[in-house]
C-alpha positions as CSV (number, residue, x, y, z in Angstrom):
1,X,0.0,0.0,0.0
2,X,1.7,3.5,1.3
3,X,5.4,3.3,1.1
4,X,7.4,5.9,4.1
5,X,7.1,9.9,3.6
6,X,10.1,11.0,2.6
7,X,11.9,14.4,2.2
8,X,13.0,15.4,-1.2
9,X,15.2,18.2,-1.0
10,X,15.8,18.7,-4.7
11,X,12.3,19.7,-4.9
12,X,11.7,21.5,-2.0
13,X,8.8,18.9,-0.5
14,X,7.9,16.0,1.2
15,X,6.5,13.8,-1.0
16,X,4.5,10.2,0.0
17,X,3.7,7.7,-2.6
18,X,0.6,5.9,-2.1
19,X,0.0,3.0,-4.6
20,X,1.8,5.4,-7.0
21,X,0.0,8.7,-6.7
22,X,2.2,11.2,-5.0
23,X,1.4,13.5,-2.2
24,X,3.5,16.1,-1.1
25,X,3.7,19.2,1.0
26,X,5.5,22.0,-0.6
27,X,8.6,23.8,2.0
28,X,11.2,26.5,2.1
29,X,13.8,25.9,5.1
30,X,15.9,28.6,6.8
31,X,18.2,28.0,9.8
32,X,15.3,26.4,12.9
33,X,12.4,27.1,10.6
34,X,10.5,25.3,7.7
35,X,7.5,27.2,6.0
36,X,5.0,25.0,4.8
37,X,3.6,26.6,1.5
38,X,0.8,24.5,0.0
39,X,0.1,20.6,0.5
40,X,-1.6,18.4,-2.3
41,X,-3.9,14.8,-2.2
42,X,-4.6,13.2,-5.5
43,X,-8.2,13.7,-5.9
44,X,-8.4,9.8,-6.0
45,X,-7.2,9.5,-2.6
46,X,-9.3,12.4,-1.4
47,X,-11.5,11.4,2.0
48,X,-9.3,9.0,3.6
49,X,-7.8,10.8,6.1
50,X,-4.2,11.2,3.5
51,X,-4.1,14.9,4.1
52,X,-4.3,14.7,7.5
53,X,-2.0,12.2,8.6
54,X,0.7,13.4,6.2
55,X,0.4,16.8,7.9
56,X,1.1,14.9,11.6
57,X,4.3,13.2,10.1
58,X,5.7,16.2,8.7
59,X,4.9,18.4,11.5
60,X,6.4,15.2,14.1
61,X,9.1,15.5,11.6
62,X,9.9,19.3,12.1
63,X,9.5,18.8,16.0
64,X,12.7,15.6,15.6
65,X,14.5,18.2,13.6
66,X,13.6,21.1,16.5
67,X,12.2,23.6,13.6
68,X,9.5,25.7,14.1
69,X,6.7,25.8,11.8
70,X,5.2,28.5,9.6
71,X,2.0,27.6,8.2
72,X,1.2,29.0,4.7
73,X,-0.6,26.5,3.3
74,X,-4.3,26.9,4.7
75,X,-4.8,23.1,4.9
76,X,-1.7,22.9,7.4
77,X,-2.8,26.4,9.5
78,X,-6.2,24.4,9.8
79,X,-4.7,21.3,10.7
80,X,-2.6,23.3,13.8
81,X,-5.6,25.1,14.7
82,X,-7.4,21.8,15.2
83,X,-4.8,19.4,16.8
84,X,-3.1,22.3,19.7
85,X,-0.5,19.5,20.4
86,X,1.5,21.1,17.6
87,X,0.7,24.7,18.1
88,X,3.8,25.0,20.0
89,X,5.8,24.5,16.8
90,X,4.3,27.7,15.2
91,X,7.1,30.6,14.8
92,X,5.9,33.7,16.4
């Protein structure tokens, strides 16, 4: 099924392969902070919960790294609002 998230630097994203459609959550990265600009779901994986538990890896992933988190992407900000166990990563 899902194979791991992975970071792909060369493009600037995180990218997760699910039965070979592709996923991934758009970054830019500065010393401590990675902004999260925009995140996309195939359409044909839309409704199964794929957004949101790529956003909890990548944000679990900034916390391992010790980056805080700005939240472009309105699907990410939403996701933070909802789940205040990662508001802590926000950069004020």
């Amino acid at each position: 099924m899902a194979q791991e998230i992975v970071d792909n630097p060369t493009r600037h994203r995180y990218e997760w392969d699910i039965d070979g459609a592709i996923a991934f959550i758009d970054y830019r990265r500065s010393p401590g902070v990675i902004t999260l600009v925009h995140a996309e779901v195939p359409s044909a994986l839309g409704g199964h919960g794929i957004g949101s538990q790529f956003a909890r890896a990548v944000l679990q992933a900034a916390r391992a790294n010790g980056d805080k988190v700005i939240a472009q992407c309105a699907f990410i900000a939403a996701f933070i609002s909802k789940n205040p166990e990662f508001q802590d990563l926000l950069a004020s």
